[in-house]
MIVO-567868 format. One record per atom (N, C-alpha, C): residue in three letters; x, y, z. Coordinates in steps of 0.1 Angstrom, whole numbers, padded with zeros to 4 digits, always signed. Atoms other than C-alpha are relative to their C-alpha. Layout:
BEGIN
ALAXYZ...
//
This chain:
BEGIN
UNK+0008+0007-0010UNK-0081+0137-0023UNK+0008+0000+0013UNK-0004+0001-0009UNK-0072+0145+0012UNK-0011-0008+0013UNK+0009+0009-0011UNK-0079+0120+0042UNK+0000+0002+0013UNK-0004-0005-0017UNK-0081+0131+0081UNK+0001-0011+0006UNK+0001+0005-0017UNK-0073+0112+0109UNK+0001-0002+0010UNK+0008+0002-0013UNK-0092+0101+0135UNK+0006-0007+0009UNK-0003+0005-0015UNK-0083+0096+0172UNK-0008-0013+0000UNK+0002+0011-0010UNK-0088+0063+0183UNK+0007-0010+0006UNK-0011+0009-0004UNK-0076+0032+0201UNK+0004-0010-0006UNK-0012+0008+0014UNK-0068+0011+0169UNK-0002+0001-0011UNK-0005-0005+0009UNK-0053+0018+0143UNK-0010-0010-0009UNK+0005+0010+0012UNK-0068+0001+0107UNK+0008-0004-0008UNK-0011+0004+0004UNK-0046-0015+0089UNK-0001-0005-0019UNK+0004+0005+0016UNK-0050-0022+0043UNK+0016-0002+0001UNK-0011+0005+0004UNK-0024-0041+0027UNK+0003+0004-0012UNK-0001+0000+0008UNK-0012-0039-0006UNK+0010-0012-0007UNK-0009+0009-0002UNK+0004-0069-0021UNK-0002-0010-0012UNK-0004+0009+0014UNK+0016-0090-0055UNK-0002-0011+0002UNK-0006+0011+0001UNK+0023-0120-0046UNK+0000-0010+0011UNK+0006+0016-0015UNK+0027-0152-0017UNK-0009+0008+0011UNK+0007-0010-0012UNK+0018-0126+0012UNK+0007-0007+0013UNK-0008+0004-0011UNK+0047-0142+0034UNK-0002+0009+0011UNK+0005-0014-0006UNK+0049-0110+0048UNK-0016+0006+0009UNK+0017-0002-0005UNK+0010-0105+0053UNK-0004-0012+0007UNK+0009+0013-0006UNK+0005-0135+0068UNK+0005+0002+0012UNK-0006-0001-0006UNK+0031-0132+0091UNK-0006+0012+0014UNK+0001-0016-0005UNK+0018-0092+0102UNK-0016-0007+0005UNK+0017+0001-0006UNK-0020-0103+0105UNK-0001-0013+0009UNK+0000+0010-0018UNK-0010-0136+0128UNK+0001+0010+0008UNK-0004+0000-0009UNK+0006-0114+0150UNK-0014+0014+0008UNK+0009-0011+0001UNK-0025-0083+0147UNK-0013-0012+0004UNK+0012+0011-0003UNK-0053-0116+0151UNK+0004-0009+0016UNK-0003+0002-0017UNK-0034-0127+0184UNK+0003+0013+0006UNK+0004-0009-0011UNK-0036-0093+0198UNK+0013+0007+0002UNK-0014-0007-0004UNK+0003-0085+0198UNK+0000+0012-0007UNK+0003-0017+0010UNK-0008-0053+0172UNK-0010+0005+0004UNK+0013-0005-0005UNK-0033-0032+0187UNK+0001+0005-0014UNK+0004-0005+0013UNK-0047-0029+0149UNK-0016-0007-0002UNK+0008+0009+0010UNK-0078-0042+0127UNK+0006+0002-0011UNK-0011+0005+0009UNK-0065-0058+0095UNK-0018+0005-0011UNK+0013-0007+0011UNK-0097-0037+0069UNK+0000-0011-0012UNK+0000+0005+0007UNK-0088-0050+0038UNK+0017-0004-0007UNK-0010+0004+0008UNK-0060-0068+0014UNK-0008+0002-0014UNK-0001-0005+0011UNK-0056-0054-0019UNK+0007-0003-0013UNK-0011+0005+0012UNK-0037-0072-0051UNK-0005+0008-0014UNK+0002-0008+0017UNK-0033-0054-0087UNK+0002-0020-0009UNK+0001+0009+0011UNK-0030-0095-0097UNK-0010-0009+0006UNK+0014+0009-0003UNK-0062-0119-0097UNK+0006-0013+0007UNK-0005+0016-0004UNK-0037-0153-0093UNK+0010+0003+0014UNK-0010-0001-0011UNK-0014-0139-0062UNK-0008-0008+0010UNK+0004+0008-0013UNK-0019-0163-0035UNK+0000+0003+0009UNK+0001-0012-0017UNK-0019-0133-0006UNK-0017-0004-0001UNK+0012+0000+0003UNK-0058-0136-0019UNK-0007-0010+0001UNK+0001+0017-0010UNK-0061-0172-0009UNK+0003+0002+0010UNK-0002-0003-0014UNK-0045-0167+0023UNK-0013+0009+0011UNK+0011-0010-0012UNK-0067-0139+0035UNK-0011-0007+0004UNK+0011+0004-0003UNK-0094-0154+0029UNK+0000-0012+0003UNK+0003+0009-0010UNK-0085-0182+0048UNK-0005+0001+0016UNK+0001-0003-0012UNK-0080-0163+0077UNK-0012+0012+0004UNK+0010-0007-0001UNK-0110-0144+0071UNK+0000+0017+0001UNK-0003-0014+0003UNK-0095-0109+0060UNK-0009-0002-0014UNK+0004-0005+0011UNK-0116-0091+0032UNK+0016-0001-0011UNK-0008-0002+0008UNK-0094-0093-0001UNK-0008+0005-0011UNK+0010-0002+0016UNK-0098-0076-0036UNK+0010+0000-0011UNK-0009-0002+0012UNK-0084-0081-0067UNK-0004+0014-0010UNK+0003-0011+0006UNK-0081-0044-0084UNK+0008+0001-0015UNK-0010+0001+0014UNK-0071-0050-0124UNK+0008+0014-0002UNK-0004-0009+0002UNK-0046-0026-0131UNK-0003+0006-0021UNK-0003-0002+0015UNK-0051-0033-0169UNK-0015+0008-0003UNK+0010-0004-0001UNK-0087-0019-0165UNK-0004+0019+0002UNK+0003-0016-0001UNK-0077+0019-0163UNK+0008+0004-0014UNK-0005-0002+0012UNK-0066+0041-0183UNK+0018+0007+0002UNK-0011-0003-0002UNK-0036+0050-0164UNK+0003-0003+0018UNK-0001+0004-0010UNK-0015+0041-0131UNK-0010+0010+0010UNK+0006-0006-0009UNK-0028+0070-0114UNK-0020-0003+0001UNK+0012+0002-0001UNK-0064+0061-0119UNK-0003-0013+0009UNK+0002+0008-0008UNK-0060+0030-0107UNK+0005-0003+0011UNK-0003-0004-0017UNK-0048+0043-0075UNK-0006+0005+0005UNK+0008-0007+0004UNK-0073+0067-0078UNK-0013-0009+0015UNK+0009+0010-0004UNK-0099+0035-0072UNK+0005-0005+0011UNK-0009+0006-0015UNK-0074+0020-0044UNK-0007+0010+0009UNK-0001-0013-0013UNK-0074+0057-0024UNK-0017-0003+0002UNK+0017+0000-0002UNK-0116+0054-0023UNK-0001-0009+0007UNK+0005+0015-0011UNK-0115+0017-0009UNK+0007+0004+0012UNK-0004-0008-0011UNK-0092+0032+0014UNK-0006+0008+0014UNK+0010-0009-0009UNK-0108+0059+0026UNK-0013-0003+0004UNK+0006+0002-0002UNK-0137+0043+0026UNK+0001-0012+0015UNK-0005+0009-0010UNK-0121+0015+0049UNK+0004+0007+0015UNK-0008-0008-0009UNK-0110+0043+0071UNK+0015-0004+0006UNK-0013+0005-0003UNK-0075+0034+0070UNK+0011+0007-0001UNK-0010-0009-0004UNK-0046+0047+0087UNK+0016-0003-0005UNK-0015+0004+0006UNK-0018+0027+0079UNK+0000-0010-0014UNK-0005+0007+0009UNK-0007+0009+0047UNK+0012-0009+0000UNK-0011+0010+0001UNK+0014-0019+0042UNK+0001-0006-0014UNK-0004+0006+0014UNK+0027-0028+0010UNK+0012-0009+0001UNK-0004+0011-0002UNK+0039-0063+0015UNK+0002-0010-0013UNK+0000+0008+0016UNK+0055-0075-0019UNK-0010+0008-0009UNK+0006-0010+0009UNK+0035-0047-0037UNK+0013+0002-0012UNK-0011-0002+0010UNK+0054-0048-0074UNK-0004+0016-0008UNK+0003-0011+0008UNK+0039-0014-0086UNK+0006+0013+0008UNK-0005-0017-0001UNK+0058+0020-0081UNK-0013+0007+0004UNK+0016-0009+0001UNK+0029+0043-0064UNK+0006+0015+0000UNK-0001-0011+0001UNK+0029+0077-0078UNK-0007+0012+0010UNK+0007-0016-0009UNK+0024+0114-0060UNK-0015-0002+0005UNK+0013-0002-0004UNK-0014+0108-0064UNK+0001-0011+0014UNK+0004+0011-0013UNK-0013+0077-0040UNK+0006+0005+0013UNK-0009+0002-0011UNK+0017+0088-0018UNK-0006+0011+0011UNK+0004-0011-0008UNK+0005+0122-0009UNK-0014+0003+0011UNK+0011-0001-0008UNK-0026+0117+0008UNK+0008-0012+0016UNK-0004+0012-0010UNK-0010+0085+0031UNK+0016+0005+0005UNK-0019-0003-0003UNK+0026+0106+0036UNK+0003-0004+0017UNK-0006+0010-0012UNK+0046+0085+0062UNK-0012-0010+0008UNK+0013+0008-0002UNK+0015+0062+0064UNK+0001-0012-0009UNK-0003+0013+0004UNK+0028+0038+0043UNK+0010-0006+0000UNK-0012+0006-0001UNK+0051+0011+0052UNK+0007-0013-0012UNK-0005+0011+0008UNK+0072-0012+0029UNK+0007-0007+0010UNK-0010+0011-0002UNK+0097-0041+0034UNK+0005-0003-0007UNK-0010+0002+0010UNK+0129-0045+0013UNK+0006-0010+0003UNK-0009+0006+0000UNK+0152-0071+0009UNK+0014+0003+0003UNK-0018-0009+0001UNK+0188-0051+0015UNK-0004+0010+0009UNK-0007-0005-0008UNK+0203-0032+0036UNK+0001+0018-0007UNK+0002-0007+0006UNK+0189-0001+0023UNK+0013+0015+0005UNK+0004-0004+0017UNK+0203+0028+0007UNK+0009-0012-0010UNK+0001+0011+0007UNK+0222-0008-0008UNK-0010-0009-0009UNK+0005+0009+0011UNK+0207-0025-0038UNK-0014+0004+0004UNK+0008-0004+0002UNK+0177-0009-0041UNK-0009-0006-0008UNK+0003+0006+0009UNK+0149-0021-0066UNK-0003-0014+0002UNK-0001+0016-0001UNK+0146-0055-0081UNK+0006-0007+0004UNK-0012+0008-0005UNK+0162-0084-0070UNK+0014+0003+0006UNK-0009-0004-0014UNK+0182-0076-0040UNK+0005-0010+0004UNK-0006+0010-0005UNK+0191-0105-0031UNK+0014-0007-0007UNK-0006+0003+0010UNK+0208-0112-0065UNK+0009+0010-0001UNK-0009-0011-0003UNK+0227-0080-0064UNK+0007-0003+0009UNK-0012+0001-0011UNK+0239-0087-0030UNK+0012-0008-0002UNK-0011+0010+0001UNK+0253-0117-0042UNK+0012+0000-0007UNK-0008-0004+0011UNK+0266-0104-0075UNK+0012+0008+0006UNK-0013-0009-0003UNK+0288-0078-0057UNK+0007-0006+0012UNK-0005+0003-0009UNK+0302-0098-0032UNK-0002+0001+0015UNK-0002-0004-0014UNK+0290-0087+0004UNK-0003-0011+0008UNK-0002+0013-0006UNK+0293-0106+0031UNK-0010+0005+0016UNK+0010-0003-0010UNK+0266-0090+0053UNK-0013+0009-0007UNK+0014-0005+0012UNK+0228-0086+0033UNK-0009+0007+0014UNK+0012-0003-0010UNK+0196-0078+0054UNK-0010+0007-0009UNK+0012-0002+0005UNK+0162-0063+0050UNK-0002+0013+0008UNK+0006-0010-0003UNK+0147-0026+0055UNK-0013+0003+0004UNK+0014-0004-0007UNK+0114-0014+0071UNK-0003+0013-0005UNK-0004-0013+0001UNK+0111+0019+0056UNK-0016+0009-0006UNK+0012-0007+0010UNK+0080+0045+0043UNK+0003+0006-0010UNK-0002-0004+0013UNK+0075+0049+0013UNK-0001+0013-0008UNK-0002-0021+0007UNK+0082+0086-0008UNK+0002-0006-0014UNK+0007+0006+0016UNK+0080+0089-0043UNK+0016-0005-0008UNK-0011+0009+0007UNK+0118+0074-0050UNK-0003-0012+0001UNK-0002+0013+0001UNK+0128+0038-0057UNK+0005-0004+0017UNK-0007-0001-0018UNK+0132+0025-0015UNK+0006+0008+0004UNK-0008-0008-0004UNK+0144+0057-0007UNK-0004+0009+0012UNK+0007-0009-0008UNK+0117+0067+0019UNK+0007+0001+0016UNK-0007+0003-0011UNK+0128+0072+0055UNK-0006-0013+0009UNK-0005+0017-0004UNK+0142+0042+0073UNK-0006+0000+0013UNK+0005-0001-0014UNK+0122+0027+0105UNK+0012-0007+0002UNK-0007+0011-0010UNK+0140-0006+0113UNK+0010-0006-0012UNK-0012+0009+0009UNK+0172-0027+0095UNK+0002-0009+0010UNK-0008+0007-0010UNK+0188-0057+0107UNK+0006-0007-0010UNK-0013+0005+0014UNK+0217-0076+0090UNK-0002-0017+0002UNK-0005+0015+0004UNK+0224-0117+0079UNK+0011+0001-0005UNK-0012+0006+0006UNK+0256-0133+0074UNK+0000-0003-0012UNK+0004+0003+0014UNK+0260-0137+0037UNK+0014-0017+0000UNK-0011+0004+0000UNK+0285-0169+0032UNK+0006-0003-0013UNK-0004+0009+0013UNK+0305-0185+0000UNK-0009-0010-0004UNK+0011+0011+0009UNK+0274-0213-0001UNK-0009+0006-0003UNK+0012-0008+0005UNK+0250-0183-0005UNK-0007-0004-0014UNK+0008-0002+0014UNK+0231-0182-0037UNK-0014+0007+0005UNK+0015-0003-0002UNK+0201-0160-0041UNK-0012-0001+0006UNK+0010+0006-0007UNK+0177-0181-0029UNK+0003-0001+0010UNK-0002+0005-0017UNK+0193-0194+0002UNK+0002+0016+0010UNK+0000-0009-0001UNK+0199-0158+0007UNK-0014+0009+0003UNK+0015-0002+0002UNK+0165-0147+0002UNK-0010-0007+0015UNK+0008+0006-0011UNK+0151-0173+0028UNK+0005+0001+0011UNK-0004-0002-0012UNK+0176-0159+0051UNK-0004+0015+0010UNK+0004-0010+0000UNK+0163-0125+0049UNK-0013+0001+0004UNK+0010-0002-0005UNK+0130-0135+0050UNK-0005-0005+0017UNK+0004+0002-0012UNK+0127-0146+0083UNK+0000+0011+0009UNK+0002-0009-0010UNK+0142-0115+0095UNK-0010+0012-0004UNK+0010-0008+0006UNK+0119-0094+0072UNK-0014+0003+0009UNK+0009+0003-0005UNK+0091-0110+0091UNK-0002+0006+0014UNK-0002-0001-0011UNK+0100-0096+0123UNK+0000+0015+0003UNK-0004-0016-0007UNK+0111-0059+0120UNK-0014+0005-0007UNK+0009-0009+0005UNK+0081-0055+0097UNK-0011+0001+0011UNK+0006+0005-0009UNK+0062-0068+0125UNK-0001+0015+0012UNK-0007-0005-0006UNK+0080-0048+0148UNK-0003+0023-0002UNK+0000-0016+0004UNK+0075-0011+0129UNK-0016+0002+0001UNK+0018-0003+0005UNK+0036-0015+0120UNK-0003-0001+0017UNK+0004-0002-0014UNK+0036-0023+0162UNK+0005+0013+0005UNK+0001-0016-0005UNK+0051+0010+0168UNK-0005+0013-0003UNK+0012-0010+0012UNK+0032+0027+0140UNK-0015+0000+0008UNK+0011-0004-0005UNK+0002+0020+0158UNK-0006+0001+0017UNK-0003-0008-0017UNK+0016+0027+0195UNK-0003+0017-0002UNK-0002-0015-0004UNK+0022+0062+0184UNK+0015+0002+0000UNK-0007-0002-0002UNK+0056+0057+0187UNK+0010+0003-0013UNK-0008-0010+0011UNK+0072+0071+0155UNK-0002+0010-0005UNK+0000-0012+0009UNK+0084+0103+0146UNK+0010+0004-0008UNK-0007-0002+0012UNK+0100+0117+0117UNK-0001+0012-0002UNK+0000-0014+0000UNK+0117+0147+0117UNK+0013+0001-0015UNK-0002+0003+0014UNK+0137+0155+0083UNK+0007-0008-0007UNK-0002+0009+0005UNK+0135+0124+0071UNK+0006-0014+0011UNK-0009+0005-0013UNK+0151+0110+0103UNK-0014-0009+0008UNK+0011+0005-0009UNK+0128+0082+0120UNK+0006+0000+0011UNK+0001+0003-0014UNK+0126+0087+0160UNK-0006-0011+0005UNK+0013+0012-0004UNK+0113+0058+0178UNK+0000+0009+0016UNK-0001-0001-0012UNK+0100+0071+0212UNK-0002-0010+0009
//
């Protein structure tokens, strides 16, 4: 399944997303006041109870809950994603707290069209709980990645980073709620240049112009 696209003056924007939708809430305030030249299509959860899917639809974004347990394999029920997609005409992806690995079938049609948000100071602590890692190994400077997604574990090329102080009263959590603030900001920040036009990616290397 290959998808073209189409010239215009804004971008579309689907989400993908597990869980609170800190993240998503955050990105479609700033796309509903006008600071993202975007439309926000649809939000997307593989879980019925994530409360991204209350959110939306407060703010009056389409949401859908798509069972994952209802195929007969991951790729199928990406399969069904890529169609609402395409049908949405959507250019960029955000996978905001998205807990499912997307395989070749999903990546390859959206390549460098889908953005995540990490916890760490990517290529650092990669994966699960990042925050808990950071702590475990002692660093004393954590942060959060902006990066598109390829078919490794956070390994796609990098837009934006920025760092937090880690201290001795850290713990995980306090950790976590220090990250996410700045999470909220560069993700903000990359999907705004994503749909300026202003990123390029040459091997593997993001340009901002």
């Amino acid at each position: 399944m290959i998808f073209t696209k189409k010239k215009k003056s804004k971008k579309n924007i689907s989400f993908l997303v597990s869980g609170r939708g800190s993240n998503f809430q955050a990105l479609a305030e700033k796309v509903q006041k006008g600071y993202i030249n975007a439309d926000i299509k649809i939000v997307i959860s593989d879980r019925g109870d994530a409360p991204v899917l209350k959110k939306a639809e407060m703010m009056g974004i389409n949401s859908l809950f798509i069972d994952p347990k209802k195929f007969s394999s991951r790729e199928a029920h990406e399969r069904e994603i890529l169609q609402i997609l395409h049908d949405k005409e959507t250019d960029l992806v955000v996978a905001a707290g998205y807990m499912r690995l997307l395989t070749p079938v999903f990546i390859e049609p959206f390549r460098n069209r889908i953005i995540n948000i990490h916890p760490s100071l990517l290529p650092a602590f990669p994966g699960k709980d990042a925050q808990a890692q950071a702590i475990e190994h002692g660093v004393k400077i954590a942060g959060c990645t902006c990066h598109f997604i390829d078919e490794g574990t956070d390994t796609g090329p990098i837009i934006m980073q920025t760092a937090v102080d880690v201290t001795q009263e850290d713990t995980a959590d306090t950790l976590s709620k220090k990250i996410l603030v700045q999470e909220h900001k560069i993700l903000c920040e990359s999907v705004k240049l994503f749909c300026e036009e202003k990123i390029k990616i040459e091997n593997r290397k993001v340009y901002i112009i």
